[in-house]
Biopython code that builds the backbone (N, CA, C, O; Angstrom):
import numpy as np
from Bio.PDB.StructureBuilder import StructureBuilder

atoms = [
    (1, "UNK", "N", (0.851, -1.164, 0.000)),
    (1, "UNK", "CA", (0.000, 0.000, 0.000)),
    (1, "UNK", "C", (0.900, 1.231, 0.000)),
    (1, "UNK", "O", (1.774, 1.406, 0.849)),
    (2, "UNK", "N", (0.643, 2.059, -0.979)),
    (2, "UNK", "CA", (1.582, 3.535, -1.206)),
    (2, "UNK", "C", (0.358, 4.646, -0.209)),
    (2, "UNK", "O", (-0.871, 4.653, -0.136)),
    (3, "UNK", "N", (1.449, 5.490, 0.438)),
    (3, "UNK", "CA", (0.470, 6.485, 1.095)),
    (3, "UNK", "C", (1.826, 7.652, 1.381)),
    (3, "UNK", "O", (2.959, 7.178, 1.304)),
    (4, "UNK", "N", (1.675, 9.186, 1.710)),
    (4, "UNK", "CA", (2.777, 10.190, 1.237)),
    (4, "UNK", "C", (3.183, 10.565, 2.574)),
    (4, "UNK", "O", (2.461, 10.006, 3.399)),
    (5, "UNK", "N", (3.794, 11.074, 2.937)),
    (5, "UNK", "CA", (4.470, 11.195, 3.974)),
    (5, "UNK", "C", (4.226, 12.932, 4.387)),
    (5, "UNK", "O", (5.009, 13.741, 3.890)),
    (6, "UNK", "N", (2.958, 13.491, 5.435)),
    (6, "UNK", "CA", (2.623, 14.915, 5.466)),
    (6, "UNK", "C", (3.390, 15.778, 5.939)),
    (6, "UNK", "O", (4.546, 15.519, 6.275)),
    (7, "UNK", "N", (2.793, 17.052, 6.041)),
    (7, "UNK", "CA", (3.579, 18.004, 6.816)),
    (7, "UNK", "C", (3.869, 17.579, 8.459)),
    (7, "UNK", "O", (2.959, 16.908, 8.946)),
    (8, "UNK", "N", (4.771, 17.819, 9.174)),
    (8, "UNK", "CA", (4.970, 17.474, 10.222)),
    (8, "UNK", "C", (5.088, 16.221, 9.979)),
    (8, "UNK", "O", (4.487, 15.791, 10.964)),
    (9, "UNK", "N", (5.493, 15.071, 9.259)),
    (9, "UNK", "CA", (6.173, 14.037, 9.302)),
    (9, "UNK", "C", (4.814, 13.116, 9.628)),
    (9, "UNK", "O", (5.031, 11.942, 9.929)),
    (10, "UNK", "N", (3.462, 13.564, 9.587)),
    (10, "UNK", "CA", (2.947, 12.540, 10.066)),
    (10, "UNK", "C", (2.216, 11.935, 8.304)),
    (10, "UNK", "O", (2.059, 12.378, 7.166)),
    (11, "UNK", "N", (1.966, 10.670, 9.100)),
    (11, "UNK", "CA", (1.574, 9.419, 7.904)),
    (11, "UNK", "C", (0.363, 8.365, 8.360)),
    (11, "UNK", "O", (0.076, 7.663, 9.329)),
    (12, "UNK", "N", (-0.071, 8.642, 7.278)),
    (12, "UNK", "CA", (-1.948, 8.159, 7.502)),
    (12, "UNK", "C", (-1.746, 6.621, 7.420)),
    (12, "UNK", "O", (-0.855, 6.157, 6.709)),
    (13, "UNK", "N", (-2.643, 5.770, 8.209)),
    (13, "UNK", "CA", (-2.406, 4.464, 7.836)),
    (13, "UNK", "C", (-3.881, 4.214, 6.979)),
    (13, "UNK", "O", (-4.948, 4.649, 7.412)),
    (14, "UNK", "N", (-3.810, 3.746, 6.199)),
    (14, "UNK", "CA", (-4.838, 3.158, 5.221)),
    (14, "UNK", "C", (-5.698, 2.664, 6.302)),
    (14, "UNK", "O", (-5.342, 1.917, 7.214)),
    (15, "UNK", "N", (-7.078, 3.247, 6.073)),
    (15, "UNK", "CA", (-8.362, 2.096, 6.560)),
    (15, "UNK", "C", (-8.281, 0.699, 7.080)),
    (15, "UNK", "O", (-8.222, 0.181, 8.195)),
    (16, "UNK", "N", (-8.303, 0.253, 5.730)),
    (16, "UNK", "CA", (-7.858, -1.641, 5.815)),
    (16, "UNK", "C", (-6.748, -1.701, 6.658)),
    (16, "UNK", "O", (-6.883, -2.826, 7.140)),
    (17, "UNK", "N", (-5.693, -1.205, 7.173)),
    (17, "UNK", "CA", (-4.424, -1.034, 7.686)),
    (17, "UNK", "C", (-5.117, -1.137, 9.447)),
    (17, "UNK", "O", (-4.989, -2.074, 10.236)),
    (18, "UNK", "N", (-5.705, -0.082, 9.607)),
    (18, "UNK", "CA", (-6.105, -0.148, 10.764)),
    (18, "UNK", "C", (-7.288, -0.986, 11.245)),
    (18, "UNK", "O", (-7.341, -1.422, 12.395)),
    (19, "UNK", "N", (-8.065, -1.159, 10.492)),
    (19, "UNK", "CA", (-9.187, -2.605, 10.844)),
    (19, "UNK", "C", (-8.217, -3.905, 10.905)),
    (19, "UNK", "O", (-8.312, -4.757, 11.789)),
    (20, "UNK", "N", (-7.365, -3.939, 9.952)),
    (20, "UNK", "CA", (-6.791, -5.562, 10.397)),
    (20, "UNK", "C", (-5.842, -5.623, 11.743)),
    (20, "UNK", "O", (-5.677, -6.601, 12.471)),
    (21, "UNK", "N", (-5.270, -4.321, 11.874)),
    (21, "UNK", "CA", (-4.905, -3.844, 13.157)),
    (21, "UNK", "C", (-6.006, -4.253, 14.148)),
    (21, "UNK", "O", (-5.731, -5.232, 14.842)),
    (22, "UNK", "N", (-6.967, -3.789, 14.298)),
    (22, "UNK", "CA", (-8.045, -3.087, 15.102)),
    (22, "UNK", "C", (-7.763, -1.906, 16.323)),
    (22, "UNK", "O", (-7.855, -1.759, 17.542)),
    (23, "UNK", "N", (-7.269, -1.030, 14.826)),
    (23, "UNK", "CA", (-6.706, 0.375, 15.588)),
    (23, "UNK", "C", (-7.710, 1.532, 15.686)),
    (23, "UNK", "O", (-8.185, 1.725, 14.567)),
    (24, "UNK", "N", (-8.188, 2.334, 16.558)),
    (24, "UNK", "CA", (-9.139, 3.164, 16.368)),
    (24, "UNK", "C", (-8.473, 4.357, 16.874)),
    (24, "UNK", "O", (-7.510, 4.283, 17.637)),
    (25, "UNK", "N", (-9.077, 5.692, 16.375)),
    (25, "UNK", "CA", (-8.802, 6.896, 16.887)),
    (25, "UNK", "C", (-7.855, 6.805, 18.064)),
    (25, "UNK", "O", (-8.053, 5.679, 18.521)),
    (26, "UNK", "N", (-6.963, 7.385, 18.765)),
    (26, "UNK", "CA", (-6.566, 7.663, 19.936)),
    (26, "UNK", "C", (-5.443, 6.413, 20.531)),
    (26, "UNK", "O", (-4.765, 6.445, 21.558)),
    (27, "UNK", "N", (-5.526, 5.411, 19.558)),
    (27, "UNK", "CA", (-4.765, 4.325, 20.240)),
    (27, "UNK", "C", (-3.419, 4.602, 20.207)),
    (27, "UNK", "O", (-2.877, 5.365, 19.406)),
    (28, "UNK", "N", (-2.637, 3.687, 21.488)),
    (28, "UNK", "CA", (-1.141, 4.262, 20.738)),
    (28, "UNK", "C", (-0.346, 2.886, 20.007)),
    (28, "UNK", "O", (-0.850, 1.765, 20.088)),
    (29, "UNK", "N", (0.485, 3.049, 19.550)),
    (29, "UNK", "CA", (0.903, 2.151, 18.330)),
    (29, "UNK", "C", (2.748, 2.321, 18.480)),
    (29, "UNK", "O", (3.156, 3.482, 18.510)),
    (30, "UNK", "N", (3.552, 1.456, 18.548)),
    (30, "UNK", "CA", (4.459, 1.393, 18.290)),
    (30, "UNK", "C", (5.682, 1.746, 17.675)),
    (30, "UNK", "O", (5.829, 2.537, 18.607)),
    (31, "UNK", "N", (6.272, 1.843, 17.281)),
    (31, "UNK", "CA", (7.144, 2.297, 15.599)),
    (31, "UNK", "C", (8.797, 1.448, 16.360)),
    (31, "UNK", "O", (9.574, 1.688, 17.285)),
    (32, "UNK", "N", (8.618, 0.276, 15.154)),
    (32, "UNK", "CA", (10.028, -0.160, 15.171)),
    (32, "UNK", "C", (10.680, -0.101, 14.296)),
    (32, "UNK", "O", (10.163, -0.456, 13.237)),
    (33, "UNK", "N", (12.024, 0.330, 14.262)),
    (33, "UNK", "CA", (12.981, 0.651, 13.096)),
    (33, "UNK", "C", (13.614, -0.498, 13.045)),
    (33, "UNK", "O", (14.524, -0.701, 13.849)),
    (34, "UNK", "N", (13.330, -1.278, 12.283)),
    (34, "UNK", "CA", (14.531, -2.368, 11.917)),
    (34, "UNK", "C", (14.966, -2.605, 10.446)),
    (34, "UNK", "O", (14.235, -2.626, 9.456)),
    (35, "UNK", "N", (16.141, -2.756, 10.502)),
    (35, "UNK", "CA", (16.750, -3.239, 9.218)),
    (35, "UNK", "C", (16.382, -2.266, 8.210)),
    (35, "UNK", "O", (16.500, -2.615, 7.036)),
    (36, "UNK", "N", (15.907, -0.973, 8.502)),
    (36, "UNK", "CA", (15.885, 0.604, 7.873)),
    (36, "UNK", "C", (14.191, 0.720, 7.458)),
    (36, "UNK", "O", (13.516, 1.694, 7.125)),
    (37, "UNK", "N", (13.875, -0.605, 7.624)),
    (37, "UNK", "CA", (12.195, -0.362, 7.610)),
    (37, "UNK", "C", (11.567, -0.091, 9.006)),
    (37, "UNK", "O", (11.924, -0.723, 10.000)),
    (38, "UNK", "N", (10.636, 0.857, 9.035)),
    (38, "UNK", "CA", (9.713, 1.172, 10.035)),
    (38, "UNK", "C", (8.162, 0.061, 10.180)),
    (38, "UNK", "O", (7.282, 0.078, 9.320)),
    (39, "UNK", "N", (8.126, -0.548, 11.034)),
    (39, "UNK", "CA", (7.225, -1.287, 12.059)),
    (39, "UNK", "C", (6.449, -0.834, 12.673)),
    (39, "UNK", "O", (6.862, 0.021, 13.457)),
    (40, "UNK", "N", (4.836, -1.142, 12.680)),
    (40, "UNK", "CA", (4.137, 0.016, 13.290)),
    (40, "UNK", "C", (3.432, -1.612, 13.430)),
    (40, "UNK", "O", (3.125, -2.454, 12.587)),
    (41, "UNK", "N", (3.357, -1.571, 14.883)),
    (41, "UNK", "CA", (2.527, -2.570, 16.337)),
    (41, "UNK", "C", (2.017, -1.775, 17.351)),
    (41, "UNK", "O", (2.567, -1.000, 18.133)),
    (42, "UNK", "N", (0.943, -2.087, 17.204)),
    (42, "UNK", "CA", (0.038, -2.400, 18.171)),
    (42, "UNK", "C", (0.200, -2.450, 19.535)),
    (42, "UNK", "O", (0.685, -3.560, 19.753)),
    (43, "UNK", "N", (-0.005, -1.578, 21.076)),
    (43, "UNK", "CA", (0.507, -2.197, 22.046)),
    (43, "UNK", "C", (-0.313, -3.492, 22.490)),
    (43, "UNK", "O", (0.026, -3.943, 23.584)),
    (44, "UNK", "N", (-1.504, -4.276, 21.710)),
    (44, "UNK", "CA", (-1.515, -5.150, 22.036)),
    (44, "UNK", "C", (-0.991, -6.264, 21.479)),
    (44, "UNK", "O", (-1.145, -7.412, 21.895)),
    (45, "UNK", "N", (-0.307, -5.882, 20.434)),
    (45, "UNK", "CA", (0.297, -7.130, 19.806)),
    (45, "UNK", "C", (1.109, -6.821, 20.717)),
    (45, "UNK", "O", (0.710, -7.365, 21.747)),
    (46, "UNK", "N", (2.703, -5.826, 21.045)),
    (46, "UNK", "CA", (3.394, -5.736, 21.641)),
    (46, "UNK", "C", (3.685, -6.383, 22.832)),
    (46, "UNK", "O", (4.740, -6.991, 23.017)),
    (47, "UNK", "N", (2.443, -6.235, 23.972)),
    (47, "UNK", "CA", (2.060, -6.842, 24.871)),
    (47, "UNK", "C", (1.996, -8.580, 24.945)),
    (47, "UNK", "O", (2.449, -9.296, 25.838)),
    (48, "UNK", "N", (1.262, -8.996, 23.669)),
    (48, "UNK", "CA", (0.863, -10.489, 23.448)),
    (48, "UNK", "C", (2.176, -11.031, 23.196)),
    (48, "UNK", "O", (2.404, -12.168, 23.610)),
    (49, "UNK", "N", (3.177, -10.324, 22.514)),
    (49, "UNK", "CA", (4.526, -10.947, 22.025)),
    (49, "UNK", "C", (5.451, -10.933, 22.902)),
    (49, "UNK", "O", (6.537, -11.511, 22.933)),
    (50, "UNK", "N", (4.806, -10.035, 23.818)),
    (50, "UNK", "CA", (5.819, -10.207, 25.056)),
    (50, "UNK", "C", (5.700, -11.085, 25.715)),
    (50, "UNK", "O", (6.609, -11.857, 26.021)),
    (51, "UNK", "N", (4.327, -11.162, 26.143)),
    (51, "UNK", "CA", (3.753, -12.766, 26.906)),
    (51, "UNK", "C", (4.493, -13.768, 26.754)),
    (51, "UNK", "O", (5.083, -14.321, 27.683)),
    (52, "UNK", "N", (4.539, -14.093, 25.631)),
    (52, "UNK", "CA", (4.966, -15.516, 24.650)),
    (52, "UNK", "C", (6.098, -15.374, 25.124)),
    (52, "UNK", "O", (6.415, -16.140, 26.034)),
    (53, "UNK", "N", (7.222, -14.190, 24.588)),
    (53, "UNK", "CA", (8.322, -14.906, 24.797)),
    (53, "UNK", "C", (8.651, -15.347, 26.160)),
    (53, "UNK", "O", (9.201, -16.415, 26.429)),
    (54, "UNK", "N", (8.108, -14.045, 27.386)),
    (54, "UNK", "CA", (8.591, -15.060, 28.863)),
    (54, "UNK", "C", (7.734, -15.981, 28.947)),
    (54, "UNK", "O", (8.064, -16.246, 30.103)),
    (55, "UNK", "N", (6.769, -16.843, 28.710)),
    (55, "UNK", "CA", (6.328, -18.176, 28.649)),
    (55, "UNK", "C", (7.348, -19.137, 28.740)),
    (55, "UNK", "O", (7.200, -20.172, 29.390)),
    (56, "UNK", "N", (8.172, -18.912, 28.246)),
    (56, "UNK", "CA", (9.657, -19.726, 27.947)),
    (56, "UNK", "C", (10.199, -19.810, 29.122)),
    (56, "UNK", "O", (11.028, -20.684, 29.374)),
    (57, "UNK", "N", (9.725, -18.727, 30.188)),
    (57, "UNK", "CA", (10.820, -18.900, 30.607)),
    (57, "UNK", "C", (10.250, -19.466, 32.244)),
    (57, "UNK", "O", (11.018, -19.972, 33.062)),
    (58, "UNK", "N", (8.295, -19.186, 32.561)),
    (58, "UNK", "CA", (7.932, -19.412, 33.914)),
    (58, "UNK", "C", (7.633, -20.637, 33.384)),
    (58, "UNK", "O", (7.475, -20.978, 32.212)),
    (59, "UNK", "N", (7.567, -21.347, 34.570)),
    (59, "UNK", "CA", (7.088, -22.957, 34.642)),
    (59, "UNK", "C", (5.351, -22.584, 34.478)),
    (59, "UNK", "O", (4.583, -21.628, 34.581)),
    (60, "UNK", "N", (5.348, -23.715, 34.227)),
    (60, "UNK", "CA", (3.324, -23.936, 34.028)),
    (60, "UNK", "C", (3.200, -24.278, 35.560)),
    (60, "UNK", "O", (3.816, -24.910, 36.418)),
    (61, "UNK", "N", (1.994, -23.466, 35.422)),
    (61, "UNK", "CA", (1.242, -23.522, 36.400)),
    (61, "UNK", "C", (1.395, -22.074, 37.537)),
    (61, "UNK", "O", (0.575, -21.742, 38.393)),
    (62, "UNK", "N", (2.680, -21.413, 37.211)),
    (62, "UNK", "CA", (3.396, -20.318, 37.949)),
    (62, "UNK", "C", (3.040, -18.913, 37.498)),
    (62, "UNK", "O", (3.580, -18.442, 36.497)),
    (63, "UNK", "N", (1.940, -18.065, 38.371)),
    (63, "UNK", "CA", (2.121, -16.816, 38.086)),
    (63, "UNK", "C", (2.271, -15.624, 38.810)),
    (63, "UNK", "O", (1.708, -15.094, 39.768)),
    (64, "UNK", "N", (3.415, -15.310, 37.887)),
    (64, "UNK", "CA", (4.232, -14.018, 38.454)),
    (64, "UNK", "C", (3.198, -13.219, 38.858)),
    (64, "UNK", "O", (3.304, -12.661, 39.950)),
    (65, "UNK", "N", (2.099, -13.035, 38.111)),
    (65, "UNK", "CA", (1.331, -11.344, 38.959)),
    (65, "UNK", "C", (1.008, -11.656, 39.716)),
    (65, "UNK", "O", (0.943, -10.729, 40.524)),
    (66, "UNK", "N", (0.529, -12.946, 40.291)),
    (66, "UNK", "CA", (0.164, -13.602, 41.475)),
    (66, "UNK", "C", (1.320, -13.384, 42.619)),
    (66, "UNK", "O", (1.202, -12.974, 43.774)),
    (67, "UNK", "N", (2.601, -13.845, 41.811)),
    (67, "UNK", "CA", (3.717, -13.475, 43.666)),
    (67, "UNK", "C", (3.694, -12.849, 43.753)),
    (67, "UNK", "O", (3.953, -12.569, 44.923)),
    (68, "UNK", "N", (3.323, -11.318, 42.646)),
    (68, "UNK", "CA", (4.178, -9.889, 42.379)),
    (68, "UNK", "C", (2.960, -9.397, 43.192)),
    (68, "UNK", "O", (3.209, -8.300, 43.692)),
    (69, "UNK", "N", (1.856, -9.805, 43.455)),
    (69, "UNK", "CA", (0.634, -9.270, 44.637)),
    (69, "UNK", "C", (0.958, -9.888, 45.980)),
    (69, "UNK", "O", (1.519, -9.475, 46.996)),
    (70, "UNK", "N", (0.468, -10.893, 45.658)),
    (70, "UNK", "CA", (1.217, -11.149, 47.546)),
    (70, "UNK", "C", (2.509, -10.487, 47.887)),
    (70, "UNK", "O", (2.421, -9.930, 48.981)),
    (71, "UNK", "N", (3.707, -10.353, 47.313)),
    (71, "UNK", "CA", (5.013, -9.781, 47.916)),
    (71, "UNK", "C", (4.422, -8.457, 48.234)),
    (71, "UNK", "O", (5.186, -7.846, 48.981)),
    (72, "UNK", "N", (3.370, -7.793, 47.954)),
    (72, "UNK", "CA", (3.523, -6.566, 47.635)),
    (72, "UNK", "C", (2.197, -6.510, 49.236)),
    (72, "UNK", "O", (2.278, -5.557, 50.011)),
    (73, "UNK", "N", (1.260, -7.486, 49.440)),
    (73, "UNK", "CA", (0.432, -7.856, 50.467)),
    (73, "UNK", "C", (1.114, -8.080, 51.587)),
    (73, "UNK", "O", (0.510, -7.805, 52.624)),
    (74, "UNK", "N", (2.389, -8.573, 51.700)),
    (74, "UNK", "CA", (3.005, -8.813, 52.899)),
    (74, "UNK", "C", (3.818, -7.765, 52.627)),
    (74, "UNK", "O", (4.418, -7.783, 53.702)),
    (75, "UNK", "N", (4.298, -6.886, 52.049)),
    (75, "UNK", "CA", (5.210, -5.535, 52.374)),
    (75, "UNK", "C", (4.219, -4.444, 53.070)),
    (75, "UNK", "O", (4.459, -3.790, 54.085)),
    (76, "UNK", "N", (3.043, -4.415, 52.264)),
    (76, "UNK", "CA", (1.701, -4.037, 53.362)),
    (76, "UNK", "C", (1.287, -3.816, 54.639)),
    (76, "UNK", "O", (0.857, -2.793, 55.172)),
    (77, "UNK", "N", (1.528, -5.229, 55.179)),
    (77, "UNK", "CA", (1.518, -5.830, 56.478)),
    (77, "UNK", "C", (2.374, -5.449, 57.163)),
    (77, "UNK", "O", (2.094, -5.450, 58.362)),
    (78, "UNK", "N", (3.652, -5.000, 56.809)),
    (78, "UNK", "CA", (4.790, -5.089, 57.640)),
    (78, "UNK", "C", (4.743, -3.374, 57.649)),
    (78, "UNK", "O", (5.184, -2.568, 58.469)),
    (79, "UNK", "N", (4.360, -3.277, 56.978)),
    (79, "UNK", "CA", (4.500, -1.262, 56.958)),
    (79, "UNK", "C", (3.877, -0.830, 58.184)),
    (79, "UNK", "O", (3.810, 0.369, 58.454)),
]
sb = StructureBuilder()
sb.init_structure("model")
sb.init_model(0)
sb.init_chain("A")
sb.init_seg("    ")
for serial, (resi, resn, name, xyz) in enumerate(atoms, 1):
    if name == "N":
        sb.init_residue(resn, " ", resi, " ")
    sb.init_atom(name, np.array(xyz, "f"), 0.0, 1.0, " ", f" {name:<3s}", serial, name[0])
structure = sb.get_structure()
């Protein structure tokens, strides 16, 4: 998809661009520069791809937001 590059540097994403996204008004969106091309994600893809990769790394059955509340329930307590 060809689209021009405006004043102030900003750049429209095509319709279809943002429905297969499911980007609406106001969202914020990414920009990765790699390999001299620009990347434009989603913070929920961002988010989802992040998931995945530490998946790799907690055991099943183990969740972190779960200790990361209790540690934070017993620092509570002790205050």
């Amino acid at each position: 998809m060809k689209t021009i590059i405006r004043e102030g540097g900003r750049l429209v994403i095509p319709a279809a661009y943002r429905k297969a996204l499911g980007l609406k008004p106001g969202d914020e969106v990414l920009l990765v520069l790699e390999d001299g091309e620009i990347r434009v994600v989603s913070t929920r893809q961002a988010i989802a791809r992040a998931q995945t990769l530490l998946r790799r790394y907690v055991p099943e059955g183990r969740s972190l937001s779960e200790e990361l509340i209790q540690e934070r329930r017993e620092e509570a307590a002790r205050a």
